[in-house]
N, C-alpha and C positions, 0 to 999 in steps of 0.2 A: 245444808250439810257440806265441809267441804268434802275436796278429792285427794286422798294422798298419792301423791305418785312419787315413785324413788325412781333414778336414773342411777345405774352403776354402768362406768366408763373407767376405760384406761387414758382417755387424752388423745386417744388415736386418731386420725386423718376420720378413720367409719367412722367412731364414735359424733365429733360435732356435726353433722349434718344431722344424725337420728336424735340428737340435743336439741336441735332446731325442729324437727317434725313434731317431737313431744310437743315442745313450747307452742307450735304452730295451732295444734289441736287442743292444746288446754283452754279452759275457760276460767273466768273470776274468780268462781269455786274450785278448782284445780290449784293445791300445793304443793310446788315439784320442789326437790330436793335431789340435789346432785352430786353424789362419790366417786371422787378419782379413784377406785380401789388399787391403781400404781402408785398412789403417794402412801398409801392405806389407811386415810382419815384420822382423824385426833382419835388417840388412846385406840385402835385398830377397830373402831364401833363398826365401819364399813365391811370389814373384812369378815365379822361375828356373822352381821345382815347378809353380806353370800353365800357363808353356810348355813346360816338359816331356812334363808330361800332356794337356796340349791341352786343357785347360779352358777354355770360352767360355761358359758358365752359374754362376751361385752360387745357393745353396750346389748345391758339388760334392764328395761321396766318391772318396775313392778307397782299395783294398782291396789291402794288399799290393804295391802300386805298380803297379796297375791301376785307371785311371779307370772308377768306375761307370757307365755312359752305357745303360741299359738299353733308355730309351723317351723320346718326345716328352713324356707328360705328368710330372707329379712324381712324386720315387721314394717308393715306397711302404715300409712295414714289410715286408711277404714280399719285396719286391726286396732289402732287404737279407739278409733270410735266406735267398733262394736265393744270394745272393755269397757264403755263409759266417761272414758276420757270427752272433756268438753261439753257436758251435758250439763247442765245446772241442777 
């Protein structure tokens, strides 16, 4: 079964490195999917998906259609791998 993961970024300097840790941590089964929400994606689908999800920080994962929101500081590599990231 795969993994859906959503990455929502502005482009920022943070942002590609936590683009990089995602990717780092994903496995075969892992579908990432990445929104500039500063360009605000074709016909503003990305922008719907932040307030959907309730995204008020970038970069923000989200896992399965569940916003990562773990803790106040940045998300770490085992944060992702306790969400299931990289697991087959």
């Amino acid at each position: 079964m795969k993994r859906s993961i959503e990455i929502f970024t502005g482009r920022c300097p943070v942002c590609s490195p936590f683009v990089q840790l995602v990717k780092d941590a994903a496995c075969a089964n892992c579908e990432i999917t990445i929104s500039n929400v500063v360009a605000q994606c074709e016909e503003q689908t990305c922008i719907r998906k932040v307030n959907q999800y309730g995204i008020n920080r970038l970069p923000s994962v989200v896992i399965n259609g569940k916003l990562l929101n773990c803790c106040d500081s940045p998300i770490t590599k085992q944060d992702l791998l306790n969400a299931g990231i990289g697991q087959a």
